[in-house]
mmJSON file of the N, C-alpha and C atoms, coordinates in Angstrom:
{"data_MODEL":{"atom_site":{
"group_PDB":["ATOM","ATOM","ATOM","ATOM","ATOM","ATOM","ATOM","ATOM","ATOM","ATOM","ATOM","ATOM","ATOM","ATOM","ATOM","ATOM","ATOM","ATOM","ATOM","ATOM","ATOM","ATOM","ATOM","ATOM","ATOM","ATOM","ATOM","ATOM","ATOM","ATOM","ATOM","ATOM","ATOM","ATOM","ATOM","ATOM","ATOM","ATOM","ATOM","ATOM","ATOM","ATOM","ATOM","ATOM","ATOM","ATOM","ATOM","ATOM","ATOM","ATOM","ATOM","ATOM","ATOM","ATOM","ATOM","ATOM","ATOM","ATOM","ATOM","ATOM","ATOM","ATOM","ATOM","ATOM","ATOM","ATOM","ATOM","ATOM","ATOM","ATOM","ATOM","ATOM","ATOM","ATOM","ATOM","ATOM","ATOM","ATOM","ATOM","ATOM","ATOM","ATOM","ATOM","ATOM","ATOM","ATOM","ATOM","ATOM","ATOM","ATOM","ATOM","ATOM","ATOM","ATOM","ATOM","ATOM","ATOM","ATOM","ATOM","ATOM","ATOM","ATOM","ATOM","ATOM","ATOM","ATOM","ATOM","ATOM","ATOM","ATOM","ATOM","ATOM","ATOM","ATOM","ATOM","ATOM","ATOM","ATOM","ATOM","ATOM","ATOM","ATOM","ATOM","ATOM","ATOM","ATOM","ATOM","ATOM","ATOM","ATOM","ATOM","ATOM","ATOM","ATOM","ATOM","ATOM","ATOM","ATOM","ATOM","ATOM","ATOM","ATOM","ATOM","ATOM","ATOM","ATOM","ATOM","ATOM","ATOM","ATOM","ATOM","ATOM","ATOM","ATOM","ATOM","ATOM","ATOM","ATOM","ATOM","ATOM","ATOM","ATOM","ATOM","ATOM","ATOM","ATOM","ATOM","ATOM","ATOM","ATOM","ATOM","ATOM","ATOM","ATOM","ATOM","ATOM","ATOM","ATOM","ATOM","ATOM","ATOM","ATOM","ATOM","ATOM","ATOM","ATOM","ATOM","ATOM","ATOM","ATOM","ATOM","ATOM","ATOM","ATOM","ATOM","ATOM","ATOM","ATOM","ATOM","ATOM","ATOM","ATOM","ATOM","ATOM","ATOM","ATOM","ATOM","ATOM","ATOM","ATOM","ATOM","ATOM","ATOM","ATOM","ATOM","ATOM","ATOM","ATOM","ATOM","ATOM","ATOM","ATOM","ATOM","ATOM","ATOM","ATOM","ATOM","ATOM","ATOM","ATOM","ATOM"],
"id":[1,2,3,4,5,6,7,8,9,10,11,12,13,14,15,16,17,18,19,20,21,22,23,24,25,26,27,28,29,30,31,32,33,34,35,36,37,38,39,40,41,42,43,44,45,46,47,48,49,50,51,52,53,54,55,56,57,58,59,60,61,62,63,64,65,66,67,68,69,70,71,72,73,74,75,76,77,78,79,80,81,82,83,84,85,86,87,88,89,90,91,92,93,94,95,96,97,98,99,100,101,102,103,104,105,106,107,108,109,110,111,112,113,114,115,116,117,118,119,120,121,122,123,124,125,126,127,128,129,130,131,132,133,134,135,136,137,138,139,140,141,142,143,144,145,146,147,148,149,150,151,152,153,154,155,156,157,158,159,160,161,162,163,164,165,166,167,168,169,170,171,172,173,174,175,176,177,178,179,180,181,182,183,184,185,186,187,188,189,190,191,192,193,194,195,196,197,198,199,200,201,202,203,204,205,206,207,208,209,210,211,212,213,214,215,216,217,218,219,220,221,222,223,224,225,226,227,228,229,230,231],
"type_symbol":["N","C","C","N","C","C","N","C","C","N","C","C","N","C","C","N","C","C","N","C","C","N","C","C","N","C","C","N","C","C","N","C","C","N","C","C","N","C","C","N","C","C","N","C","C","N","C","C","N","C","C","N","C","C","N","C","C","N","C","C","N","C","C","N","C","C","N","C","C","N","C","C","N","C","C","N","C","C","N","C","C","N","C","C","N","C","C","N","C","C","N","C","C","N","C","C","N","C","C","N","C","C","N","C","C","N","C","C","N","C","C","N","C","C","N","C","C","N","C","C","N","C","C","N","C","C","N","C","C","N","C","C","N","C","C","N","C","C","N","C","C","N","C","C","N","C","C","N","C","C","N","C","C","N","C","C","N","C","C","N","C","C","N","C","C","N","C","C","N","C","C","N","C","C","N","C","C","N","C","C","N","C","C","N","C","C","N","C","C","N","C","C","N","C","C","N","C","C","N","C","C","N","C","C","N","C","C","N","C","C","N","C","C","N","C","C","N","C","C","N","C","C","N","C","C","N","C","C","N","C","C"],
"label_atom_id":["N","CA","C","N","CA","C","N","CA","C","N","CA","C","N","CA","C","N","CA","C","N","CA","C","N","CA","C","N","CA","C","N","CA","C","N","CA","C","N","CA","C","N","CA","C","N","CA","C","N","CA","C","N","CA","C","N","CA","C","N","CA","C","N","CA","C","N","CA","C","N","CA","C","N","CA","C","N","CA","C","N","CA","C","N","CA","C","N","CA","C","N","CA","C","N","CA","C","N","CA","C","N","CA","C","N","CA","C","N","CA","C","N","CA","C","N","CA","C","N","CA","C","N","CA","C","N","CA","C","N","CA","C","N","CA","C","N","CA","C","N","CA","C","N","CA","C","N","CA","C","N","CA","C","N","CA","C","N","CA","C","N","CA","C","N","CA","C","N","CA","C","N","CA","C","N","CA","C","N","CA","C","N","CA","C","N","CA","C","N","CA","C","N","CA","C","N","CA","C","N","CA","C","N","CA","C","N","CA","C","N","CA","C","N","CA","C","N","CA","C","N","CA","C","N","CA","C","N","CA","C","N","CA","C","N","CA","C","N","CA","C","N","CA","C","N","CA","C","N","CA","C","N","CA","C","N","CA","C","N","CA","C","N","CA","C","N","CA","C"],
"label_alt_id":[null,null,null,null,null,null,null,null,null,null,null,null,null,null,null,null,null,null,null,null,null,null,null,null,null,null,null,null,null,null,null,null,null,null,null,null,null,null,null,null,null,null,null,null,null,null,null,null,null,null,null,null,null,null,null,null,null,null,null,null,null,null,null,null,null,null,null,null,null,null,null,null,null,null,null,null,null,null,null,null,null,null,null,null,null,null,null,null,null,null,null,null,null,null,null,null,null,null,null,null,null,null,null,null,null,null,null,null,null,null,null,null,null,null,null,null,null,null,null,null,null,null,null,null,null,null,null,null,null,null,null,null,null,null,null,null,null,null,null,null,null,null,null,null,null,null,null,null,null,null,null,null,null,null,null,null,null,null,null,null,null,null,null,null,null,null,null,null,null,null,null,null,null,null,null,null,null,null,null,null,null,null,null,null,null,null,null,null,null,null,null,null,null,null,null,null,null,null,null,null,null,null,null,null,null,null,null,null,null,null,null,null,null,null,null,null,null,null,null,null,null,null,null,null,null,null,null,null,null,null,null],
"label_comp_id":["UNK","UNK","UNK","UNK","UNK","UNK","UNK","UNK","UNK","UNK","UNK","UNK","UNK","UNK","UNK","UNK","UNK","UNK","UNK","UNK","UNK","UNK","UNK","UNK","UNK","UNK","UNK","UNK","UNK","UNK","UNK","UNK","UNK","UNK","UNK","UNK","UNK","UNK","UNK","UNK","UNK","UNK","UNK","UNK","UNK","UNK","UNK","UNK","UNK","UNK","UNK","UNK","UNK","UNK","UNK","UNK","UNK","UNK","UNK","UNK","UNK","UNK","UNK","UNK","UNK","UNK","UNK","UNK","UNK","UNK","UNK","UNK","UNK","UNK","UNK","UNK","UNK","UNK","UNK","UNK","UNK","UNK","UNK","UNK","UNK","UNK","UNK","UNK","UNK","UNK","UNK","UNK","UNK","UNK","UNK","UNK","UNK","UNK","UNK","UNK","UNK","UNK","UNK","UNK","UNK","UNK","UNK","UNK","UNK","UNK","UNK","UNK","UNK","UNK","UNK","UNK","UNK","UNK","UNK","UNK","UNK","UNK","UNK","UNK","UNK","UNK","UNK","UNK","UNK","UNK","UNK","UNK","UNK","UNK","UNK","UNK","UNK","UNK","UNK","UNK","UNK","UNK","UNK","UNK","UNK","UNK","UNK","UNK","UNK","UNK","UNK","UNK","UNK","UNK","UNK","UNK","UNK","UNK","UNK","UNK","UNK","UNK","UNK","UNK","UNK","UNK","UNK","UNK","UNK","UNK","UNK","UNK","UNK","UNK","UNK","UNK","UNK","UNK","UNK","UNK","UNK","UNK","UNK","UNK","UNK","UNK","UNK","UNK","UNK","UNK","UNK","UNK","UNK","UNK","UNK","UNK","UNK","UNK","UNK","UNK","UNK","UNK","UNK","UNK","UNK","UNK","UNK","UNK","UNK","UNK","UNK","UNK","UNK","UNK","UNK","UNK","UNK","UNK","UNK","UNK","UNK","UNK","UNK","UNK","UNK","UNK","UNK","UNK","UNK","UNK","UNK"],
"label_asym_id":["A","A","A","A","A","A","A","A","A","A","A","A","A","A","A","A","A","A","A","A","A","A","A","A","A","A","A","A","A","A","A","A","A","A","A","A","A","A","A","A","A","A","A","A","A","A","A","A","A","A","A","A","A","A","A","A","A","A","A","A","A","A","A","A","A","A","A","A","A","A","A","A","A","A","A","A","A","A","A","A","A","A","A","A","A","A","A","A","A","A","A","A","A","A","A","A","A","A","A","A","A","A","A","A","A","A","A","A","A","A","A","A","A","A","A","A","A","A","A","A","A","A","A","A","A","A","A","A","A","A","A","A","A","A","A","A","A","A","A","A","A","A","A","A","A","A","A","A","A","A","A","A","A","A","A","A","A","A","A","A","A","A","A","A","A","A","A","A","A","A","A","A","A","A","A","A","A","A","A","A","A","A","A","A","A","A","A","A","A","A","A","A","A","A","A","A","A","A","A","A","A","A","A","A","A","A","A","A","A","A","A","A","A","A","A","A","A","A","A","A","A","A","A","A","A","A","A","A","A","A","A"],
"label_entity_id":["1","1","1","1","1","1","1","1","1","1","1","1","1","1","1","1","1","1","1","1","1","1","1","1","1","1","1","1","1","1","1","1","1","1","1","1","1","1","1","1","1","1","1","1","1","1","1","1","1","1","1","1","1","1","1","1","1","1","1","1","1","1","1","1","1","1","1","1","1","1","1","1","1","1","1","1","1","1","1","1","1","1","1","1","1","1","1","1","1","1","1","1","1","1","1","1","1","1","1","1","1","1","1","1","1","1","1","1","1","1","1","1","1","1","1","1","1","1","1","1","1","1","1","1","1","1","1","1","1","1","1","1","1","1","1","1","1","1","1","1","1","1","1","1","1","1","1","1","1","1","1","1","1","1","1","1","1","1","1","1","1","1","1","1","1","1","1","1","1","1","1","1","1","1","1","1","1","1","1","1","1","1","1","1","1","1","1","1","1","1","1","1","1","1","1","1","1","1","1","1","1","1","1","1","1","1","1","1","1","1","1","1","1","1","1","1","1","1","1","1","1","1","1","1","1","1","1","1","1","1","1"],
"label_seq_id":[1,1,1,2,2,2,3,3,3,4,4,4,5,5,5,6,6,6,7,7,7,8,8,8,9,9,9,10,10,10,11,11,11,12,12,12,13,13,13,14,14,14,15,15,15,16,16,16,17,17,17,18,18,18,19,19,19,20,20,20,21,21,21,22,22,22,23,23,23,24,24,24,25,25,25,26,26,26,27,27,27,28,28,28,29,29,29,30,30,30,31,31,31,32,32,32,33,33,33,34,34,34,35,35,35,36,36,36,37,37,37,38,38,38,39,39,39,40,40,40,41,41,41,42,42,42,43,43,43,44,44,44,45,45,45,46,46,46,47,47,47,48,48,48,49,49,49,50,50,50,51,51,51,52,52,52,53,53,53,54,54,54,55,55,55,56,56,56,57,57,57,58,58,58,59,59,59,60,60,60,61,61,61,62,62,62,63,63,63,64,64,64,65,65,65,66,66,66,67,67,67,68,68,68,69,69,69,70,70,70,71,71,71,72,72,72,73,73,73,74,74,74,75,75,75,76,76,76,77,77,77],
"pdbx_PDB_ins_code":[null,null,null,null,null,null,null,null,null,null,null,null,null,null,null,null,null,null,null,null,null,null,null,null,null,null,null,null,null,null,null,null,null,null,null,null,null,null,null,null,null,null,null,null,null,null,null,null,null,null,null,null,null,null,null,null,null,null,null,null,null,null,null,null,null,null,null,null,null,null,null,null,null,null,null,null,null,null,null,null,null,null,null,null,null,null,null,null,null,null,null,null,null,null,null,null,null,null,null,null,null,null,null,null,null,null,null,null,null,null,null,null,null,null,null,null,null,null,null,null,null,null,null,null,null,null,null,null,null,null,null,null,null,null,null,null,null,null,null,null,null,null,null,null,null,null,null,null,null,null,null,null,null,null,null,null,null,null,null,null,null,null,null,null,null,null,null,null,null,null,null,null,null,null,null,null,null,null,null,null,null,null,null,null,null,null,null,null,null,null,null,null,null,null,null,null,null,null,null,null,null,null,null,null,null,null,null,null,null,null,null,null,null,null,null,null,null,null,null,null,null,null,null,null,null,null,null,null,null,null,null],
"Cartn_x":[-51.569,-51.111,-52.206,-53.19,-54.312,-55.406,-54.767,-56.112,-56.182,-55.93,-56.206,-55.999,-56.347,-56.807,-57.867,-58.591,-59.996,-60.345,-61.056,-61.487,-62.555,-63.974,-64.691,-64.471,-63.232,-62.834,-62.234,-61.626,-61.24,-62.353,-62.628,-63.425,-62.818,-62.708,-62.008,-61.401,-60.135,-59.292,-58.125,-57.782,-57.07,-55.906,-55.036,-53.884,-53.995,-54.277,-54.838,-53.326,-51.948,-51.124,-49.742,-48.909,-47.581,-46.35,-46.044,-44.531,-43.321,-42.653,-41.059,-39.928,-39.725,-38.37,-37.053,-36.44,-34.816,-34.082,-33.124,-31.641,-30.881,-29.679,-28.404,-27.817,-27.478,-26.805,-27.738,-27.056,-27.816,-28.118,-27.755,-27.717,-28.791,-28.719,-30.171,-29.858,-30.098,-29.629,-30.501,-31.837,-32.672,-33.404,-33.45,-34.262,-36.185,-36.544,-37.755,-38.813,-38.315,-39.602,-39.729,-38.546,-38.781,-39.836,-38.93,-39.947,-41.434,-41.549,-43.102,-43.777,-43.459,-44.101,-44.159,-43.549,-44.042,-45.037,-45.76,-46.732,-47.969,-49.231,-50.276,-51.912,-52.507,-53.83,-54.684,-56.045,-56.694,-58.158,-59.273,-60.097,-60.56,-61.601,-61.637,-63.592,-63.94,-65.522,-65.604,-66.644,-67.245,-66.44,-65.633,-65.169,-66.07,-67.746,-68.732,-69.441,-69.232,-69.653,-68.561,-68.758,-68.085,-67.744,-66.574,-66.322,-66.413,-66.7,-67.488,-66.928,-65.958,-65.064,-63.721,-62.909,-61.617,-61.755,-62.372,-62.434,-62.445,-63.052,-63.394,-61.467,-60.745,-59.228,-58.533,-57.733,-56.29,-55.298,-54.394,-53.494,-52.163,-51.359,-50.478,-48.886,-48.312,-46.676,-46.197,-44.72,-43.832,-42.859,-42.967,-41.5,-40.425,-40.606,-39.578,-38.796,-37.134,-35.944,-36.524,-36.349,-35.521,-34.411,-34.018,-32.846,-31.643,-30.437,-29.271,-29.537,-29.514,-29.317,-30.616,-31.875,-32.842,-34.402,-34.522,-35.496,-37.241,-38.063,-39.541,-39.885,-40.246,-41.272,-42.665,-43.456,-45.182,-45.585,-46.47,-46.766,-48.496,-49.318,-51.065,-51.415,-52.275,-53.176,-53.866],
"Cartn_y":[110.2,109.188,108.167,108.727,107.211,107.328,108.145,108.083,106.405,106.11,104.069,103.069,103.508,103.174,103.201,102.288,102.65,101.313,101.401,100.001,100.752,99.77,99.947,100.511,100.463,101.129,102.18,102.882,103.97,104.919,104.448,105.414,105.895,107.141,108.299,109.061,108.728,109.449,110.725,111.956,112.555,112.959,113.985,114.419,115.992,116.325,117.234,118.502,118.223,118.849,117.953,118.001,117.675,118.442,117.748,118.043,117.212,117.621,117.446,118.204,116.812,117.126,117.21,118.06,118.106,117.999,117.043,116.64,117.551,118.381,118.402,117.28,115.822,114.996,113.939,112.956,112.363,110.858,110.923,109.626,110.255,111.666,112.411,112.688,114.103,114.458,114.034,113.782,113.322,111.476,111.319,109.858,110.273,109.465,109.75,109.99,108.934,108.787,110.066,110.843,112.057,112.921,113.276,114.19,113.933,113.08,112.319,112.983,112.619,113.192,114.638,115.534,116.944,117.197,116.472,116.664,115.623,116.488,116.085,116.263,115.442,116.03,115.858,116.581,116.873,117.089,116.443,116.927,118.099,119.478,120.687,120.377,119.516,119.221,118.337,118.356,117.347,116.066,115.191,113.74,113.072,113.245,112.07,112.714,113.699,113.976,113.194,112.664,111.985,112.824,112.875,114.498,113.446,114.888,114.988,115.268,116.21,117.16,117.633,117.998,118.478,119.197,120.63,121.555,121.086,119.542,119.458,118.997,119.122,118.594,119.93,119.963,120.908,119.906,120.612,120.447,121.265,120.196,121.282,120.504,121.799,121.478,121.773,121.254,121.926,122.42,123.517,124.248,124.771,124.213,124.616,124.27,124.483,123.904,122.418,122.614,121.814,121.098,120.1,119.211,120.009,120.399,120.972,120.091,120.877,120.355,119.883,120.361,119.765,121.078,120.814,122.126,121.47,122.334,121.729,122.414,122.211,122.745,122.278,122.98,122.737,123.042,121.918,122.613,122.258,122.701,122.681,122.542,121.074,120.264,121.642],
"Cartn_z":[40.17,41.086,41.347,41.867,41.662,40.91,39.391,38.469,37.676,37.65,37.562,38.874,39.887,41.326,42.051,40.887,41.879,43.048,44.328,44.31,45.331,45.631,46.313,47.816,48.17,49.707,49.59,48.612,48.093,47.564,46.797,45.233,45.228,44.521,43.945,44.669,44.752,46.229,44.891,45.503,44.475,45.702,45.288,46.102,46.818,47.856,47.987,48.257,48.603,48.844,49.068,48.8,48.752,49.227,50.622,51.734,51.301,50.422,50.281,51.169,52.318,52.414,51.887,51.498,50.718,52.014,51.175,52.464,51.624,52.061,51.578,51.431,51.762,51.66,51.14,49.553,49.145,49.922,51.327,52.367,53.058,53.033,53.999,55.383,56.166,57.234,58.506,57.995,59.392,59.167,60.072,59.659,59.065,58.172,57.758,58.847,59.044,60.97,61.844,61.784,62.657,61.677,60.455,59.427,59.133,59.287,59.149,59.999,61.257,62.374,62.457,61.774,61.613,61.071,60.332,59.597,60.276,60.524,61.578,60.84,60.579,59.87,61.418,61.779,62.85,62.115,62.768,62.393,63.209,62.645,63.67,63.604,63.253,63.943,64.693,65.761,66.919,67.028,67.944,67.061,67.101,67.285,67.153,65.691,65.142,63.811,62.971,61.883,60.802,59.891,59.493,58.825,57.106,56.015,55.057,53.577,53.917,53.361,53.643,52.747,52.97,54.243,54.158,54.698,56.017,56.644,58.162,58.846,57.858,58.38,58.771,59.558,59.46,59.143,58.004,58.021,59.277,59.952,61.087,60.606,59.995,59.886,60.923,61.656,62.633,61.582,61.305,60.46,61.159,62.469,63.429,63.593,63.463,63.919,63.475,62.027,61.051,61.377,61.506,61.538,60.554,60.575,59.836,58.363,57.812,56.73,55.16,55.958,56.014,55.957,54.204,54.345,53.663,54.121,53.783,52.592,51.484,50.214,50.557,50.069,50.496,49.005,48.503,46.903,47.467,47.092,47.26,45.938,45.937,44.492,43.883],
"occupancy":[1.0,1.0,1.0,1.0,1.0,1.0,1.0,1.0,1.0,1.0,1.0,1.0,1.0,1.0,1.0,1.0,1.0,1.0,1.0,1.0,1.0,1.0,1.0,1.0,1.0,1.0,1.0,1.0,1.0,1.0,1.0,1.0,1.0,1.0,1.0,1.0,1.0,1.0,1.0,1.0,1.0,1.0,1.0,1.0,1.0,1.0,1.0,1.0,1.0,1.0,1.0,1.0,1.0,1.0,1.0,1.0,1.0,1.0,1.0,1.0,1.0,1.0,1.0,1.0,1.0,1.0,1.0,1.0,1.0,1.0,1.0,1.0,1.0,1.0,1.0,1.0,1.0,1.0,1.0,1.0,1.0,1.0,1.0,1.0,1.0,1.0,1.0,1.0,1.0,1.0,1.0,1.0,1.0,1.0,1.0,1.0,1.0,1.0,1.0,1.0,1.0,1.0,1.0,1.0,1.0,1.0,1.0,1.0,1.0,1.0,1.0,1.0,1.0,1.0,1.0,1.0,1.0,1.0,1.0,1.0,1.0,1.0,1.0,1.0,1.0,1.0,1.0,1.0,1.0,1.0,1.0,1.0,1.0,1.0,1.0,1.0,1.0,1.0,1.0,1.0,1.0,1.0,1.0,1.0,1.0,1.0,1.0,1.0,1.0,1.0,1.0,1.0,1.0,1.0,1.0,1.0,1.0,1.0,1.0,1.0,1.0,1.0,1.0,1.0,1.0,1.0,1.0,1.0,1.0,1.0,1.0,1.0,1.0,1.0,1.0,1.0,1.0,1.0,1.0,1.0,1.0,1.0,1.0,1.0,1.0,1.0,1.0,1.0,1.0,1.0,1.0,1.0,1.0,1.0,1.0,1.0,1.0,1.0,1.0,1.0,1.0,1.0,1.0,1.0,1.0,1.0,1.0,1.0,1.0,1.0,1.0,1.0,1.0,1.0,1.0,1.0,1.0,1.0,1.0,1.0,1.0,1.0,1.0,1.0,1.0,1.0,1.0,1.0,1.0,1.0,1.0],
"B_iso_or_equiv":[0.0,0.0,0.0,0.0,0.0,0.0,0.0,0.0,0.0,0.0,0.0,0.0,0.0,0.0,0.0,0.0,0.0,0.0,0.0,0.0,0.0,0.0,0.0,0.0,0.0,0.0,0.0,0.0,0.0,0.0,0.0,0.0,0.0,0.0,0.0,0.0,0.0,0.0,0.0,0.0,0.0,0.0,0.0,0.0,0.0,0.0,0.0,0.0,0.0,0.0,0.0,0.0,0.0,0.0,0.0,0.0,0.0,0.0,0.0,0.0,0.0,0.0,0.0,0.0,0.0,0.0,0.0,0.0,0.0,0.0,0.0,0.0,0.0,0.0,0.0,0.0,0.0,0.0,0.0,0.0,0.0,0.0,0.0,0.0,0.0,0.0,0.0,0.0,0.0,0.0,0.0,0.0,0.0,0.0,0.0,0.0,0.0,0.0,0.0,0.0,0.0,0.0,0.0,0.0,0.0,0.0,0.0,0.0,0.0,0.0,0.0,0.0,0.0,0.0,0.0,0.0,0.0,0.0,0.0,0.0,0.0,0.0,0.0,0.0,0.0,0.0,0.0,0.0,0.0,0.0,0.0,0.0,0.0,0.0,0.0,0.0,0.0,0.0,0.0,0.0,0.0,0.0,0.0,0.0,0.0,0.0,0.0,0.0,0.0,0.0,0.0,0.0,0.0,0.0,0.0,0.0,0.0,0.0,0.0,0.0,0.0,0.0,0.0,0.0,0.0,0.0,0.0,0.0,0.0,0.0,0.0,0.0,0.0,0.0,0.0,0.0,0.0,0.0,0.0,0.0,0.0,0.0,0.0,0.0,0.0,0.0,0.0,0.0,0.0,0.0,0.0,0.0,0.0,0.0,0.0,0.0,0.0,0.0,0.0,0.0,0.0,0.0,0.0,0.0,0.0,0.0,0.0,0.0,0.0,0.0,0.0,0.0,0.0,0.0,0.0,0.0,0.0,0.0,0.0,0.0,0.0,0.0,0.0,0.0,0.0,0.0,0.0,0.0,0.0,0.0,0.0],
"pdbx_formal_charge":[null,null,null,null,null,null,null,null,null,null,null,null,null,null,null,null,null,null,null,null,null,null,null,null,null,null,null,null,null,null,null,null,null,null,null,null,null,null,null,null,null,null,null,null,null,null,null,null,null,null,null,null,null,null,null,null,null,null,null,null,null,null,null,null,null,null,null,null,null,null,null,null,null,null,null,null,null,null,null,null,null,null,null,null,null,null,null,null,null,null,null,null,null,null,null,null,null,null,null,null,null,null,null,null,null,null,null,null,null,null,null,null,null,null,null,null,null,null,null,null,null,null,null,null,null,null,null,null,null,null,null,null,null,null,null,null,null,null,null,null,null,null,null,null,null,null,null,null,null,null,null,null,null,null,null,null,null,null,null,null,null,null,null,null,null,null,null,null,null,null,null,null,null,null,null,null,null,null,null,null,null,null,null,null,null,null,null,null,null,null,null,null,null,null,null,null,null,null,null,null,null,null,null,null,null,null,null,null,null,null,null,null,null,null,null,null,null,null,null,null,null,null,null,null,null,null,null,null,null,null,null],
"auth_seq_id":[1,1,1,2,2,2,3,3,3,4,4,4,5,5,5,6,6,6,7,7,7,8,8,8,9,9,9,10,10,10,11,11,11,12,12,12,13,13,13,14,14,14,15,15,15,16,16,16,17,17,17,18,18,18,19,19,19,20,20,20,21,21,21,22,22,22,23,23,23,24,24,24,25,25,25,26,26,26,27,27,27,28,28,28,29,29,29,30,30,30,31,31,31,32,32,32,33,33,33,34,34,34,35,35,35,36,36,36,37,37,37,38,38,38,39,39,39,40,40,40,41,41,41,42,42,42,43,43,43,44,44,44,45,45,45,46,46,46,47,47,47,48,48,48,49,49,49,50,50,50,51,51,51,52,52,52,53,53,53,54,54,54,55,55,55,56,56,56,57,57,57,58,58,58,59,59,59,60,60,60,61,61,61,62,62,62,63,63,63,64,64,64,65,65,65,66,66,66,67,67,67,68,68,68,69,69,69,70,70,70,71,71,71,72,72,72,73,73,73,74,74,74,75,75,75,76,76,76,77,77,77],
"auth_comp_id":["UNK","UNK","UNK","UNK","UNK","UNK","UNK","UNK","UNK","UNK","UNK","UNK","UNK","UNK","UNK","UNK","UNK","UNK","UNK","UNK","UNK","UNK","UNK","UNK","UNK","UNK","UNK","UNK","UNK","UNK","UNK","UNK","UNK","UNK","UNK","UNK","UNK","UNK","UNK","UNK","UNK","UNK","UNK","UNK","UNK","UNK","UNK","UNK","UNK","UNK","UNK","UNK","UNK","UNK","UNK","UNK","UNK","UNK","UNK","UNK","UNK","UNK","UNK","UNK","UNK","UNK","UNK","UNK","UNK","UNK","UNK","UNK","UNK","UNK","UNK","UNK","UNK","UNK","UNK","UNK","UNK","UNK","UNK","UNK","UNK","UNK","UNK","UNK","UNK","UNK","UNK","UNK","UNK","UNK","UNK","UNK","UNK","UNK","UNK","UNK","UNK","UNK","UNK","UNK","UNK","UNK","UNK","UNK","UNK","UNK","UNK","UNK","UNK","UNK","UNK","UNK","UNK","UNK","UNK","UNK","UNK","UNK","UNK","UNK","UNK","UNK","UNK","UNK","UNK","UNK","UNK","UNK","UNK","UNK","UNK","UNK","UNK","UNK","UNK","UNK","UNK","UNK","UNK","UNK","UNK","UNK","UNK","UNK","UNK","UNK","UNK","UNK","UNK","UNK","UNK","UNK","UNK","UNK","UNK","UNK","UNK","UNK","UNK","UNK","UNK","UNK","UNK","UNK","UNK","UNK","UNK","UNK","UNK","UNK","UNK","UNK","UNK","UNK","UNK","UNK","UNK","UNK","UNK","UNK","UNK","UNK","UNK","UNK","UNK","UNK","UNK","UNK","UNK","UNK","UNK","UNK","UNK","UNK","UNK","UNK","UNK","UNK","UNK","UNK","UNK","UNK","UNK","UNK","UNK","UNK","UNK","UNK","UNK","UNK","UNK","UNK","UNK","UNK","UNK","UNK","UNK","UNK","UNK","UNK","UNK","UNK","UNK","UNK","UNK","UNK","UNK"],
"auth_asym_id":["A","A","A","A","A","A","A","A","A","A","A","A","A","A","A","A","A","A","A","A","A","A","A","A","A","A","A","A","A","A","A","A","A","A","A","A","A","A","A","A","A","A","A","A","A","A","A","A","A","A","A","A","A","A","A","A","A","A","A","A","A","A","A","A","A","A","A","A","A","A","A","A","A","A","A","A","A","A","A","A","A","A","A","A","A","A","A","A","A","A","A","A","A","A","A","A","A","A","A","A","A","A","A","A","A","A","A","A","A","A","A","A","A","A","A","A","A","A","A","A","A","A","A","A","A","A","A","A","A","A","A","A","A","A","A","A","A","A","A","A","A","A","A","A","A","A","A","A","A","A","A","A","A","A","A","A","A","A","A","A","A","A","A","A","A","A","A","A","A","A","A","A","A","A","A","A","A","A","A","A","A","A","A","A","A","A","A","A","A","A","A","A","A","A","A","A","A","A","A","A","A","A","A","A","A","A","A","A","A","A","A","A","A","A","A","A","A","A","A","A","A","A","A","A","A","A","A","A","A","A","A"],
"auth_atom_id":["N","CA","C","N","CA","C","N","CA","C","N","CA","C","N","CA","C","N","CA","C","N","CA","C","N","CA","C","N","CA","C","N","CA","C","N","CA","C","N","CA","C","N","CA","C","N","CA","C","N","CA","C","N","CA","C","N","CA","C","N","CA","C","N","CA","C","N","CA","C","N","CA","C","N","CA","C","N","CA","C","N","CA","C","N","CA","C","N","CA","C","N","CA","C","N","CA","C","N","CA","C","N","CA","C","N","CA","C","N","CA","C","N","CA","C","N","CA","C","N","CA","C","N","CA","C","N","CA","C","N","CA","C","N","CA","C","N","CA","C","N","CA","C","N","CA","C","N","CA","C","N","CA","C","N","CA","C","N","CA","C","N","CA","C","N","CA","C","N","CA","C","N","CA","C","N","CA","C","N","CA","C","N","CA","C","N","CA","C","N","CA","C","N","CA","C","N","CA","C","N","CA","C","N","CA","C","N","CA","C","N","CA","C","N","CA","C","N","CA","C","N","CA","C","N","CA","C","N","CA","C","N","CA","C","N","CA","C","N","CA","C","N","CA","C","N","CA","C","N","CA","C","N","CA","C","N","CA","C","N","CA","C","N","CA","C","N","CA","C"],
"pdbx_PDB_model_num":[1,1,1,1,1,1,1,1,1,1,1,1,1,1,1,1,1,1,1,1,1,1,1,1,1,1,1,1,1,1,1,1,1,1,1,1,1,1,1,1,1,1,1,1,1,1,1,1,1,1,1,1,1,1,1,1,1,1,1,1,1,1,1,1,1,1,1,1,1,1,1,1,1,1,1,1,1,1,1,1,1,1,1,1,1,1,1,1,1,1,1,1,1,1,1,1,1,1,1,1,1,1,1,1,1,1,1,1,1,1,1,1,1,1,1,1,1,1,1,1,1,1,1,1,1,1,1,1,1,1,1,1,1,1,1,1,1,1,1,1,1,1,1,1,1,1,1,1,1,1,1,1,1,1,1,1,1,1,1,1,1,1,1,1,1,1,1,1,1,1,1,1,1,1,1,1,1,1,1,1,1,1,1,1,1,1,1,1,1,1,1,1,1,1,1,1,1,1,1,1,1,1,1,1,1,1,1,1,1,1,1,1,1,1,1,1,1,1,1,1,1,1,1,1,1,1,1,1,1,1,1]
}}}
């Protein structure tokens, strides 16, 4: 995805994990905007330290009461 994407404000950015929502319905059962918001990155060091590495993020899903119709896959880079 951005292996011919480079630019000086990037450098070398890769894909570290991928959240697909599936609708049952090909119009889709929830609006994007809600599903989005289930998914939260956090940093877990100091917020006056500048984080460095993957490792300084959580990833936080809500897998909770899913909208009908409406399921999460999680695949990890």
């Amino acid at each position: 995805m951005f292996e011919h994407d480079r630019s000086a404000s990037r450098g070398e950015m890769s894909c570290r994990g991928l959240y697909m929502f599936r609708h049952d319905n090909p119009l889709g059962n929830a609006p994007a905007h809600r599903l989005f918001e289930r998914v939260k990155i956090k940093k877990n060091i100091p917020e006056a330290q500048p984080p460095r590495a993957l490792g300084e993020y959580d990833v936080i899903v809500d897998r909770e009461a899913l909208p009908a119709g409406v399921t999460l896959e999680v695949r990890a880079a």
